[in-house]
PDB file of N, H, CA, C and O in Angstrom:
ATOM      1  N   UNK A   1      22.557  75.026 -34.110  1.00  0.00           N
ATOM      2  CA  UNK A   1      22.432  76.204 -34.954  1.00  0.00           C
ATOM      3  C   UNK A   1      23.353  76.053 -36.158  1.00  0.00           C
ATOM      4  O   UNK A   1      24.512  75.646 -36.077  1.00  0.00           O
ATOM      5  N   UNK A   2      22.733  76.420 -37.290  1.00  0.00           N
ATOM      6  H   UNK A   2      21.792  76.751 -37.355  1.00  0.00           H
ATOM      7  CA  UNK A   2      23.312  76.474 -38.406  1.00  0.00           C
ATOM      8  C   UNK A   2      23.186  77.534 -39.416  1.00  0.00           C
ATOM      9  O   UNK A   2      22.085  77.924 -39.806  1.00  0.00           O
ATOM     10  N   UNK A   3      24.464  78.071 -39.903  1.00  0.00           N
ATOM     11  H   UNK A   3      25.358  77.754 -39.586  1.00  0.00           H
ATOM     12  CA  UNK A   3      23.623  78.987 -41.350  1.00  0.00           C
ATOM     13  C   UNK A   3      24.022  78.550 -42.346  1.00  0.00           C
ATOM     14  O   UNK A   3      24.915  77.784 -42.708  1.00  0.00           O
ATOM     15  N   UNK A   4      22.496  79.694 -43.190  1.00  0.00           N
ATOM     16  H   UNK A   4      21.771  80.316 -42.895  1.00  0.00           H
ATOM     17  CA  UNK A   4      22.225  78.990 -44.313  1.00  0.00           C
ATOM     18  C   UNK A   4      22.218  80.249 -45.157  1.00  0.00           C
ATOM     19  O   UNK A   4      21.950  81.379 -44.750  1.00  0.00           O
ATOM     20  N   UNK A   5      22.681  79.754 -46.883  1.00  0.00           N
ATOM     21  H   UNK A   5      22.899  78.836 -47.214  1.00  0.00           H
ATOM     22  CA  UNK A   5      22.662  81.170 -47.839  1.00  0.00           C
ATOM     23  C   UNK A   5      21.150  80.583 -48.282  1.00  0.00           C
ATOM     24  O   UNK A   5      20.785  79.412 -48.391  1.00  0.00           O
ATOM     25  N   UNK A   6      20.372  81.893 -48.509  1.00  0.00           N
ATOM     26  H   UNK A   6      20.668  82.844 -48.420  1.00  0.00           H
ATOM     27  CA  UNK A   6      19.728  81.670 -49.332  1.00  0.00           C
ATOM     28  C   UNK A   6      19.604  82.943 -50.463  1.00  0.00           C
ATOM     29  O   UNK A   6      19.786  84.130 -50.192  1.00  0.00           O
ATOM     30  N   UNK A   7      19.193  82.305 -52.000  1.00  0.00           N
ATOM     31  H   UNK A   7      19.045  81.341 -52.220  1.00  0.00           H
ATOM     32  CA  UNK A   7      19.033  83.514 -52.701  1.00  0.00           C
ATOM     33  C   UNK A   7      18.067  82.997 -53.555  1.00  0.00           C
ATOM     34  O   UNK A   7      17.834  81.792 -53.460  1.00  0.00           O
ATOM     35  N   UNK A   8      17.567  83.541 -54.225  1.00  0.00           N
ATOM     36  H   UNK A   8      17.757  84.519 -54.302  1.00  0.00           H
ATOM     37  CA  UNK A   8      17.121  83.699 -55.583  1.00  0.00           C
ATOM     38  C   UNK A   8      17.943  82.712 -56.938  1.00  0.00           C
ATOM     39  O   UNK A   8      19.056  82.997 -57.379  1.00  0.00           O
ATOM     40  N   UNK A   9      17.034  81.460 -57.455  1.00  0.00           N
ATOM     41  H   UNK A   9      16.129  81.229 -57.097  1.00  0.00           H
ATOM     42  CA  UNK A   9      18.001  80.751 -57.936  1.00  0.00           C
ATOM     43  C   UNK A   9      16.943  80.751 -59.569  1.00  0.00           C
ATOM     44  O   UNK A   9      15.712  80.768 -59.570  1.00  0.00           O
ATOM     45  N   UNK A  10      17.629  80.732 -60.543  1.00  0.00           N
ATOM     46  H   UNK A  10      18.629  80.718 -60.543  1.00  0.00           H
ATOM     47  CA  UNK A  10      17.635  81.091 -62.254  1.00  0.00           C
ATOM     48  C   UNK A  10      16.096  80.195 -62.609  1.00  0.00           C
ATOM     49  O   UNK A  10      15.468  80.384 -63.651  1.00  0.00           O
ATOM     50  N   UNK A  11      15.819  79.567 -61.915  1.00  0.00           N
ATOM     51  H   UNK A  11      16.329  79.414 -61.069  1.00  0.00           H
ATOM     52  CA  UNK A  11      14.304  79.012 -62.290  1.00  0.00           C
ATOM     53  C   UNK A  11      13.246  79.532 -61.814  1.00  0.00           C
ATOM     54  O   UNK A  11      12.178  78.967 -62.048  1.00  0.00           O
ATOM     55  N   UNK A  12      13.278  80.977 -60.871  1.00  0.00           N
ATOM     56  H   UNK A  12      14.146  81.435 -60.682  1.00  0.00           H
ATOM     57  CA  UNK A  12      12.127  81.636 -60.146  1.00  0.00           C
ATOM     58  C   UNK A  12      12.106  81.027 -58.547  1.00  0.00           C
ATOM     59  O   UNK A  12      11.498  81.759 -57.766  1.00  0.00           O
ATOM     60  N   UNK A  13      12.650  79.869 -57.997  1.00  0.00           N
ATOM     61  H   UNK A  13      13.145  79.274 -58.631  1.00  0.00           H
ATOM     62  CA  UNK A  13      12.623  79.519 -56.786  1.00  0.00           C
ATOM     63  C   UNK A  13      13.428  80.080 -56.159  1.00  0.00           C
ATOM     64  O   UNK A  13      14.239  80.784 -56.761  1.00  0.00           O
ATOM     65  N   UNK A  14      13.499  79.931 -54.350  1.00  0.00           N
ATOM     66  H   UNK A  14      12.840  79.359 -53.861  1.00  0.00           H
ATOM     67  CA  UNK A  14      14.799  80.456 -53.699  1.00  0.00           C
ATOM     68  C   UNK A  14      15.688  79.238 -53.710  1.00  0.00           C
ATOM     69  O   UNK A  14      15.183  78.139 -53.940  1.00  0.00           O
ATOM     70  N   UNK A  15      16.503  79.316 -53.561  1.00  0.00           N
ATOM     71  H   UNK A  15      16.913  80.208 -53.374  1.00  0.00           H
ATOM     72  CA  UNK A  15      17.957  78.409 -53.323  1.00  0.00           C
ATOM     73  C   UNK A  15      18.590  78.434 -51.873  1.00  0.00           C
ATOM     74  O   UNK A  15      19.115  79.416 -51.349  1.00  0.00           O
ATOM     75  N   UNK A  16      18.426  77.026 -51.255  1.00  0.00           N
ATOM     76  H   UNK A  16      18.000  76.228 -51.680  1.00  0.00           H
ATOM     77  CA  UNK A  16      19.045  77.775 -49.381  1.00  0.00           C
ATOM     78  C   UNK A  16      20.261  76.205 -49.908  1.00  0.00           C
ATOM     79  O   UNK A  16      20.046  75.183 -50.560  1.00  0.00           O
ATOM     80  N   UNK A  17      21.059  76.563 -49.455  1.00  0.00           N
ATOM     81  H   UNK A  17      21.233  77.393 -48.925  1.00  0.00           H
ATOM     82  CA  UNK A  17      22.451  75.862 -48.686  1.00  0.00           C
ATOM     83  C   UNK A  17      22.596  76.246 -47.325  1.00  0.00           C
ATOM     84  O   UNK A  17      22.204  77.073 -46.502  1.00  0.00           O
ATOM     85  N   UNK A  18      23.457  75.110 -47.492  1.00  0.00           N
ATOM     86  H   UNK A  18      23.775  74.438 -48.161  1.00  0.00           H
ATOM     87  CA  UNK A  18      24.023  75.141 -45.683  1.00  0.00           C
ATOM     88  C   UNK A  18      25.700  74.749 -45.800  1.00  0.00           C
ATOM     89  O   UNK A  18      26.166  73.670 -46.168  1.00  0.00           O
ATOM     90  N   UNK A  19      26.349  75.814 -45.424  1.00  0.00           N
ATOM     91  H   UNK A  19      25.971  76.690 -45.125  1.00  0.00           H
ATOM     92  CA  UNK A  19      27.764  75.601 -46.555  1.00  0.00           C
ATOM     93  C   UNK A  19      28.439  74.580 -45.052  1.00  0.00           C
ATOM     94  O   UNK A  19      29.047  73.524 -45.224  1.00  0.00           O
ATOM     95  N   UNK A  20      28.309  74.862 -44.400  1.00  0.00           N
ATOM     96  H   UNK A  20      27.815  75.720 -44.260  1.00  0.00           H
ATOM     97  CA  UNK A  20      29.298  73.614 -43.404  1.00  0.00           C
ATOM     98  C   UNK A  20      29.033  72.249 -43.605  1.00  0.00           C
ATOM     99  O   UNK A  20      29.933  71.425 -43.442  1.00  0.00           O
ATOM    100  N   UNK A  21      27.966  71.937 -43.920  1.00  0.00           N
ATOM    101  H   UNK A  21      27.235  72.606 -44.052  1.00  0.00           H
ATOM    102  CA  UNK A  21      26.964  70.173 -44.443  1.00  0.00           C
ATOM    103  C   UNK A  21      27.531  70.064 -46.160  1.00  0.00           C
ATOM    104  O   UNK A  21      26.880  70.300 -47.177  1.00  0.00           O
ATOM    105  N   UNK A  22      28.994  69.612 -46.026  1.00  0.00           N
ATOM    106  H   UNK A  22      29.523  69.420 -45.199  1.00  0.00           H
ATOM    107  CA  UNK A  22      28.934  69.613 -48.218  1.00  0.00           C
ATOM    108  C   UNK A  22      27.716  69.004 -48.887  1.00  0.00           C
ATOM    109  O   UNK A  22      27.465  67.821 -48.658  1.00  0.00           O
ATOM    110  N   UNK A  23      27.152  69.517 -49.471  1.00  0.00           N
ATOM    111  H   UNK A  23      27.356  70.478 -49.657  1.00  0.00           H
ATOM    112  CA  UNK A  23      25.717  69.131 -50.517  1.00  0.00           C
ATOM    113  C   UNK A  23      24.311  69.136 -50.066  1.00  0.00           C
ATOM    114  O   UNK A  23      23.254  68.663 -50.483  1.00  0.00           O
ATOM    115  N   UNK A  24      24.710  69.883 -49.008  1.00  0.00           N
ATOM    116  H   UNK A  24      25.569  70.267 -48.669  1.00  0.00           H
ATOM    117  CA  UNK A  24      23.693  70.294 -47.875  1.00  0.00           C
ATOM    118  C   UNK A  24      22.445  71.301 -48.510  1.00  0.00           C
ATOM    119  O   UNK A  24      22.275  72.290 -47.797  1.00  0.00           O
ATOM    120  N   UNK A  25      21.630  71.247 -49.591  1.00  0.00           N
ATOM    121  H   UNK A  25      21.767  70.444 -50.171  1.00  0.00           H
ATOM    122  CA  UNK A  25      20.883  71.941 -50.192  1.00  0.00           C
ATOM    123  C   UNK A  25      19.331  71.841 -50.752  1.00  0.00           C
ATOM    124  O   UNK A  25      18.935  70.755 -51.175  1.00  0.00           O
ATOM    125  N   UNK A  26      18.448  73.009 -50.745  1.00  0.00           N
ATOM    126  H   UNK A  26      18.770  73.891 -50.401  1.00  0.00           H
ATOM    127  CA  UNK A  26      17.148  72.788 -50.994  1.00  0.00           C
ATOM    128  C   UNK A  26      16.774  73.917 -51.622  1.00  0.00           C
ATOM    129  O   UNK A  26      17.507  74.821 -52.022  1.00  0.00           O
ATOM    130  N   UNK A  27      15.439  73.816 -51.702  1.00  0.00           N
ATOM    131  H   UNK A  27      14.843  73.081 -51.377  1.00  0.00           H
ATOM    132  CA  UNK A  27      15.042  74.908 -52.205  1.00  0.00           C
ATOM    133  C   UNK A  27      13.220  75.327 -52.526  1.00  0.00           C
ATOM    134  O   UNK A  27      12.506  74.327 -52.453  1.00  0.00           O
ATOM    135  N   UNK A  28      12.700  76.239 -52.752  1.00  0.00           N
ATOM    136  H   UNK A  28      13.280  77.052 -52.812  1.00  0.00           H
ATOM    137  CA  UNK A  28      11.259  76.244 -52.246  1.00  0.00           C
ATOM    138  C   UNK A  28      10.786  77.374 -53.369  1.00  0.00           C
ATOM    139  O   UNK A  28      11.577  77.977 -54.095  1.00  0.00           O
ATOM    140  N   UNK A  29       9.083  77.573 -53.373  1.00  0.00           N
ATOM    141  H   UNK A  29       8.441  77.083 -52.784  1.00  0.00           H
ATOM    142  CA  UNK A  29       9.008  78.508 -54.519  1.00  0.00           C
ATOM    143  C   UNK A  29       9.101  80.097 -54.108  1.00  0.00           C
ATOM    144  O   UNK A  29       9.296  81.130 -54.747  1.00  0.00           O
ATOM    145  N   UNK A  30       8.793  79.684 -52.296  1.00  0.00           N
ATOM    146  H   UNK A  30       8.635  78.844 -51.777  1.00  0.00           H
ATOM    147  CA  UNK A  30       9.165  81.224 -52.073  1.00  0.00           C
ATOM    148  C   UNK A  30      10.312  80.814 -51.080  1.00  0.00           C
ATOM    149  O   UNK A  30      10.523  79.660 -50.707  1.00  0.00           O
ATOM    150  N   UNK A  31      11.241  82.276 -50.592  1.00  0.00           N
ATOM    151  H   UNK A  31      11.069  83.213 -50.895  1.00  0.00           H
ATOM    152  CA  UNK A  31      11.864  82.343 -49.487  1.00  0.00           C
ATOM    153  C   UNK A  31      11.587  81.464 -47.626  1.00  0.00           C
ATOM    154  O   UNK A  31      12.160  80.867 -46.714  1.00  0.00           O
ATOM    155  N   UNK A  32      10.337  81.985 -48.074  1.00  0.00           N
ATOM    156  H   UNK A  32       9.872  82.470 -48.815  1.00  0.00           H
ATOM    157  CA  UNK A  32       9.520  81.115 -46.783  1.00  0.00           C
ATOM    158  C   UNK A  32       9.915  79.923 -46.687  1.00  0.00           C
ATOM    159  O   UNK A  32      10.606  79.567 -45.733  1.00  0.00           O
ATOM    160  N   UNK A  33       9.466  78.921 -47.868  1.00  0.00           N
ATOM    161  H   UNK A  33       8.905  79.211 -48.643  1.00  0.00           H
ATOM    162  CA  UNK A  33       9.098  77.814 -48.367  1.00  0.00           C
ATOM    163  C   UNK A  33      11.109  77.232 -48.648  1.00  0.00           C
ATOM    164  O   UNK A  33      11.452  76.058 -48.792  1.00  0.00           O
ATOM    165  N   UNK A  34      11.798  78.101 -48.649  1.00  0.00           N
ATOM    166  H   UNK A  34      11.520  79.055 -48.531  1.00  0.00           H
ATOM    167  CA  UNK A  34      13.049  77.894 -48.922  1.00  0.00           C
ATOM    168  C   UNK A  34      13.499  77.518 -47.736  1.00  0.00           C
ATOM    169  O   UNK A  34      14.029  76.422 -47.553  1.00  0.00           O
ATOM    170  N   UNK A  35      13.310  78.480 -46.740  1.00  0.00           N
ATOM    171  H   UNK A  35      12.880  79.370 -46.889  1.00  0.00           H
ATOM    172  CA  UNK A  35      14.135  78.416 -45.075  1.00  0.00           C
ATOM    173  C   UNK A  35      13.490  77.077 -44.806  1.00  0.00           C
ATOM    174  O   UNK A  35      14.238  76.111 -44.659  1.00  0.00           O
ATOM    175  N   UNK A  36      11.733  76.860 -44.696  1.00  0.00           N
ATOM    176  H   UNK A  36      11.126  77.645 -44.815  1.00  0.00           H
ATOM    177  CA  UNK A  36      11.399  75.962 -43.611  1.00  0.00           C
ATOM    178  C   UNK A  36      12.119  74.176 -44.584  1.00  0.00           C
ATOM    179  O   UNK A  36      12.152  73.049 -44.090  1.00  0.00           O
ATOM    180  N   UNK A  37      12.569  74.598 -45.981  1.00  0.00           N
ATOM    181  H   UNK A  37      12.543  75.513 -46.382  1.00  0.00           H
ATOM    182  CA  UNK A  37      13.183  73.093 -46.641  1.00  0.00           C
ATOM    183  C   UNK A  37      14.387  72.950 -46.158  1.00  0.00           C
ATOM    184  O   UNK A  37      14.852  71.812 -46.098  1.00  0.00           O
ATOM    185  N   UNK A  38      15.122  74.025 -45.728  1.00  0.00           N
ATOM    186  H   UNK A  38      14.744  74.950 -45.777  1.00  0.00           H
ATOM    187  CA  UNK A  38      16.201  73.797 -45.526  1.00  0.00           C
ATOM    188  C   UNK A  38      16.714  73.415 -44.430  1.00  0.00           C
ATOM    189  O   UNK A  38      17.667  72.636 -44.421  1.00  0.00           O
ATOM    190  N   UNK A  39      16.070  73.985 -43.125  1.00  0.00           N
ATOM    191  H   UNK A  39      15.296  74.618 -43.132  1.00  0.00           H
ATOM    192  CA  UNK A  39      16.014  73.459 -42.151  1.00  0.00           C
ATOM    193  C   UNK A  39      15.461  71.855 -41.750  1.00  0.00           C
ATOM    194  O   UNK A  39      16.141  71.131 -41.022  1.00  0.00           O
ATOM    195  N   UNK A  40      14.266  71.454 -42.272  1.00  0.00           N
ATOM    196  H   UNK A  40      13.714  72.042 -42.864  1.00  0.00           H
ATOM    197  CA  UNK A  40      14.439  69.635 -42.904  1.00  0.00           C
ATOM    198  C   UNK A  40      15.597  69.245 -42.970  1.00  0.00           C
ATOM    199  O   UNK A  40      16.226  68.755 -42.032  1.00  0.00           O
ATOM    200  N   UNK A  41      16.201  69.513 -44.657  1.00  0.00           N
ATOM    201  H   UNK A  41      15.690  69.911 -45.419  1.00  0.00           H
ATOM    202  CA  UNK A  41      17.518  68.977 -44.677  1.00  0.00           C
ATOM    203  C   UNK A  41      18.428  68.936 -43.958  1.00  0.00           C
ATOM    204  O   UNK A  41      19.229  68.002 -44.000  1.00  0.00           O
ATOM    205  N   UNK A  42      18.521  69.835 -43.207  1.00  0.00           N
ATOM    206  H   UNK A  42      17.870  70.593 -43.173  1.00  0.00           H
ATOM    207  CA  UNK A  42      19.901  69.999 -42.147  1.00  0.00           C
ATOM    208  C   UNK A  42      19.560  69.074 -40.854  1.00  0.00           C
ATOM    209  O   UNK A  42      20.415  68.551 -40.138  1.00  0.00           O
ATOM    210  N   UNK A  43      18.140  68.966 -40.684  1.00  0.00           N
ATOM    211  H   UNK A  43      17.446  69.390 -41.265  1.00  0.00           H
ATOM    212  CA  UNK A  43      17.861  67.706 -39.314  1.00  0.00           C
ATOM    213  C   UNK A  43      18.347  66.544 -40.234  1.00  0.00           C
ATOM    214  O   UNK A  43      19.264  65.764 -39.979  1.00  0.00           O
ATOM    215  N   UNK A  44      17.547  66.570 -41.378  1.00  0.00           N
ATOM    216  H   UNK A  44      16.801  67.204 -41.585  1.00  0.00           H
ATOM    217  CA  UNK A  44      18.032  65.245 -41.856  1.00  0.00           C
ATOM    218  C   UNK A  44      19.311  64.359 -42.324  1.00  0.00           C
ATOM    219  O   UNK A  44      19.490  63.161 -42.548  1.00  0.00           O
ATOM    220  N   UNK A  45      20.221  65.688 -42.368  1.00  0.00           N
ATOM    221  H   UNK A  45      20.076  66.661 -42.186  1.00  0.00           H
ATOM    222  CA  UNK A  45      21.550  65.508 -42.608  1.00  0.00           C
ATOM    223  C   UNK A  45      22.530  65.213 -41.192  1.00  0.00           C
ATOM    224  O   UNK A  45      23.562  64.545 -41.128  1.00  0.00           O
ATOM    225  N   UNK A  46      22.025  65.742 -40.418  1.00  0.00           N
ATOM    226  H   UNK A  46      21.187  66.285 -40.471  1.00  0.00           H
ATOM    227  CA  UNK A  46      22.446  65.448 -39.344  1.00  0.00           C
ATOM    228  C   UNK A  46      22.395  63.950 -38.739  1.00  0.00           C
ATOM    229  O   UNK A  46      23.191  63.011 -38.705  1.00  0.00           O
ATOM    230  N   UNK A  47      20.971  64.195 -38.240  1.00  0.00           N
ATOM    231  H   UNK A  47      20.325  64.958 -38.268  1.00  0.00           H
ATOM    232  CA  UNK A  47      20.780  62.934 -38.447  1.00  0.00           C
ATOM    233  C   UNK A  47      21.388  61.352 -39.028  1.00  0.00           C
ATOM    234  O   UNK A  47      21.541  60.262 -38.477  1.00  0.00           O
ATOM    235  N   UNK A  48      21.548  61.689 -39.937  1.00  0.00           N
ATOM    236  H   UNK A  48      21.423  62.575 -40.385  1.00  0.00           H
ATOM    237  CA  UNK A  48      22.033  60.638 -41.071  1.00  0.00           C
ATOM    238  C   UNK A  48      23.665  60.415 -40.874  1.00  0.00           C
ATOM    239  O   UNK A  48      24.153  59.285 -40.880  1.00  0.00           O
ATOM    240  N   UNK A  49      24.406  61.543 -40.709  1.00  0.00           N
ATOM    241  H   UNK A  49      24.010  62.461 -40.704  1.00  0.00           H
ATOM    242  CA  UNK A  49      25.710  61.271 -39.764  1.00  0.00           C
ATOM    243  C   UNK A  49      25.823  60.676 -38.995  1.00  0.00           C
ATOM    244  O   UNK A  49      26.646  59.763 -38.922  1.00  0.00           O
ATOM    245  N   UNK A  50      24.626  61.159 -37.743  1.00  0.00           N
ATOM    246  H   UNK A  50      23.958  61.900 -37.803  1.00  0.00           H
ATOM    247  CA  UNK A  50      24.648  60.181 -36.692  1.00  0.00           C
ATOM    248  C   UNK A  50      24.078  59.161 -36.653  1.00  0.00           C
ATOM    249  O   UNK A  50      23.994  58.770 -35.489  1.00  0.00           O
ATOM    250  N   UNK A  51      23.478  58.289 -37.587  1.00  0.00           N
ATOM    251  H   UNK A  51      23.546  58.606 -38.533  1.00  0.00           H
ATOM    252  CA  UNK A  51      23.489  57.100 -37.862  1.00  0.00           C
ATOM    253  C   UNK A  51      24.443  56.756 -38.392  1.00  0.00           C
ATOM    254  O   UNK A  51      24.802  55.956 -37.528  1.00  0.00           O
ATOM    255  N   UNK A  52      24.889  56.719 -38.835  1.00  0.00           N
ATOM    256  H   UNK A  52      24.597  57.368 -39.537  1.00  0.00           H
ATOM    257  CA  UNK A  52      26.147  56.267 -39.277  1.00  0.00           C
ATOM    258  C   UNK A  52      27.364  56.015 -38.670  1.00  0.00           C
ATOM    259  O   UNK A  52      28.168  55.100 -38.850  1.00  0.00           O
ATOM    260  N   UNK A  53      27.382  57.244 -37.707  1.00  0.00           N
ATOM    261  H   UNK A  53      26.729  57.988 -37.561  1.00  0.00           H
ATOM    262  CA  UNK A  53      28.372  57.177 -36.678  1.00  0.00           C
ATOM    263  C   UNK A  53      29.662  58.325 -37.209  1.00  0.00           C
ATOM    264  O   UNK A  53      30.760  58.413 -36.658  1.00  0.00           O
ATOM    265  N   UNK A  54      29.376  58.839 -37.957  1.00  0.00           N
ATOM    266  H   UNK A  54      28.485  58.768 -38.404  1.00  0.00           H
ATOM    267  CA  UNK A  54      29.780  60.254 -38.164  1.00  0.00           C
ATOM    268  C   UNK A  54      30.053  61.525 -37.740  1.00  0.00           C
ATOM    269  O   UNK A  54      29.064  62.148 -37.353  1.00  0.00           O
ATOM    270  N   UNK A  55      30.961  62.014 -37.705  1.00  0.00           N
ATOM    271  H   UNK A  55      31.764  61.508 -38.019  1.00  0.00           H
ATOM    272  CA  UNK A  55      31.306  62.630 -36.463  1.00  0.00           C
ATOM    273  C   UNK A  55      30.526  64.313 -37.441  1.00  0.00           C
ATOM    274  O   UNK A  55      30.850  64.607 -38.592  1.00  0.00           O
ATOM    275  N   UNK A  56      29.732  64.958 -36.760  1.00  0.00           N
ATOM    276  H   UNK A  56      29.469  64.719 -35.826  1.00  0.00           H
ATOM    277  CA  UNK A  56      29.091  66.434 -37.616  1.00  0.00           C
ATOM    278  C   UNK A  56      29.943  67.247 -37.427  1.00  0.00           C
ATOM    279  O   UNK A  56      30.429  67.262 -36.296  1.00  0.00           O
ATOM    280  N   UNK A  57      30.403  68.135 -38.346  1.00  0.00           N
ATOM    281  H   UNK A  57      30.008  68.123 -39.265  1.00  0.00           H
ATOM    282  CA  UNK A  57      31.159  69.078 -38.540  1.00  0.00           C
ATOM    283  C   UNK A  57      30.737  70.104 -37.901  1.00  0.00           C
ATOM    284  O   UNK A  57      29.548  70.416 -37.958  1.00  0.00           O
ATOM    285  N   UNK A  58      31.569  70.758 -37.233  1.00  0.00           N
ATOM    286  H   UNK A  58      32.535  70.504 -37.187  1.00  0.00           H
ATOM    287  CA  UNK A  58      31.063  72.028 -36.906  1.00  0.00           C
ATOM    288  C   UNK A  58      30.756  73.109 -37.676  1.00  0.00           C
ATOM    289  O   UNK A  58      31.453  72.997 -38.684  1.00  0.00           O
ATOM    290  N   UNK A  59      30.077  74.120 -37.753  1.00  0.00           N
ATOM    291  H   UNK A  59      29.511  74.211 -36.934  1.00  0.00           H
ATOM    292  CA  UNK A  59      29.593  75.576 -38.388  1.00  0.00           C
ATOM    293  C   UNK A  59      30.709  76.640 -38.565  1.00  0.00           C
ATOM    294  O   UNK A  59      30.511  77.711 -37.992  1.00  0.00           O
ATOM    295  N   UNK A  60      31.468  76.545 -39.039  1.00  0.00           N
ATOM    296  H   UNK A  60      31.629  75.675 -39.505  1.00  0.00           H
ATOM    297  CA  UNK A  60      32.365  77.614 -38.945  1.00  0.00           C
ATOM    298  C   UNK A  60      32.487  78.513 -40.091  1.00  0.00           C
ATOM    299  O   UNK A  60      33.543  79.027 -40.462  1.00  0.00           O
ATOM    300  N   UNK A  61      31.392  78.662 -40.603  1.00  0.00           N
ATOM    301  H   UNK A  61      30.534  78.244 -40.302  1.00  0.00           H
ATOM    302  CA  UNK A  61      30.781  79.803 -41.536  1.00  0.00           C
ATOM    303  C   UNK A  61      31.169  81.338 -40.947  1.00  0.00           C
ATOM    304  O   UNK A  61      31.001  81.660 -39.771  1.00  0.00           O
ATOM    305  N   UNK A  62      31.646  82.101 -41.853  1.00  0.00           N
ATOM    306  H   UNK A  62      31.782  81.839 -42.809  1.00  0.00           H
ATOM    307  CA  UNK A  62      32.167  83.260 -41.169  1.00  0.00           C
ATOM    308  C   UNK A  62      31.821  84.040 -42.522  1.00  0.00           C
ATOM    309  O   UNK A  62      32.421  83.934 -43.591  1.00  0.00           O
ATOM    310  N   UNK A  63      30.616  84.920 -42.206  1.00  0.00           N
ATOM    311  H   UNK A  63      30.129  85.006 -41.337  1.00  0.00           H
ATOM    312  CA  UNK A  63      29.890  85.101 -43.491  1.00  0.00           C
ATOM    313  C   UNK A  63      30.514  87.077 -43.265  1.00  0.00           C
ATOM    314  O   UNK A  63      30.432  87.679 -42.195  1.00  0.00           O
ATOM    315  N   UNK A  64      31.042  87.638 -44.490  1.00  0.00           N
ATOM    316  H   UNK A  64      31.108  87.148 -45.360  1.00  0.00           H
ATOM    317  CA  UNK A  64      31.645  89.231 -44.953  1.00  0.00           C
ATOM    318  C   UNK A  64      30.649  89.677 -45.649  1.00  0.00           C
ATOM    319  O   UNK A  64      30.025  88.746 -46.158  1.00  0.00           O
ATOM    320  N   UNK A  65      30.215  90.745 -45.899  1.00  0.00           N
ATOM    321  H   UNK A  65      30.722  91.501 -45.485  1.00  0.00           H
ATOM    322  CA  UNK A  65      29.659  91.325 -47.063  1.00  0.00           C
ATOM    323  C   UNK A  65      30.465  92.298 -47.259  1.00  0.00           C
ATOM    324  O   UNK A  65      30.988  93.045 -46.432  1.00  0.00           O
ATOM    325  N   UNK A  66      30.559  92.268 -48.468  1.00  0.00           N
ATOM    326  H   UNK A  66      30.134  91.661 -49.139  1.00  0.00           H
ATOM    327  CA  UNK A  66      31.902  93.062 -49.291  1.00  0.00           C
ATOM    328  C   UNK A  66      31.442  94.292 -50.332  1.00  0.00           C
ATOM    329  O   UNK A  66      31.240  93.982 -51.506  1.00  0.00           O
ATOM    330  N   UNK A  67      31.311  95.388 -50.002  1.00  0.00           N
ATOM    331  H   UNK A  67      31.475  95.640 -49.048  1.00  0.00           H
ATOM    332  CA  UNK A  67      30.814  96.837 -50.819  1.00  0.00           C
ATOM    333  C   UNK A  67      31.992  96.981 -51.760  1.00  0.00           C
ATOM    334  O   UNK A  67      33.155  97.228 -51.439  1.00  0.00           O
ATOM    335  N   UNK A  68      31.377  96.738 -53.280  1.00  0.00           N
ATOM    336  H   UNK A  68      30.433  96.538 -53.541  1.00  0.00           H
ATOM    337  CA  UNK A  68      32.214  96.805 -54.445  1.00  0.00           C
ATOM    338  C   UNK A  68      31.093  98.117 -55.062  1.00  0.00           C
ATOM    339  O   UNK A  68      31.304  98.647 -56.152  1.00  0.00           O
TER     340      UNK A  68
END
């Protein structure tokens, strides 16, 4: 399990990261299309650690929402 931000990014697409994976990022024309890219990347990032022999970071995303 992993989370992921996604928003609304300045070209009309969504924007998903995965802030525990550094550069861990995708993106799709809808939200939909955003989650199911991002989740790819994150097998594939994984993955790719563990070829390598890379030890995966754990998730320790600790996500606030802050009322300003």
């Amino acid at each position: 399990m992993r989370q992921a931000i996604i928003y609304p990014g300045e070209d009309g697409f969504w924007v998903a990261e995965c802030p525990s994976l550094a550069g861990c990022i995708s993106q799709g024309e809808t939200r939909e299309a955003a989650i199911s890219n991002i989740r790819e990347a994150i097998e594939g990032y994984i993955l790719a650690l563990q070829d390598d022999g890379i030890e995966v970071p754990e998730d320790r995303l600790e996500a606030l929402l802050v009322a300003v």
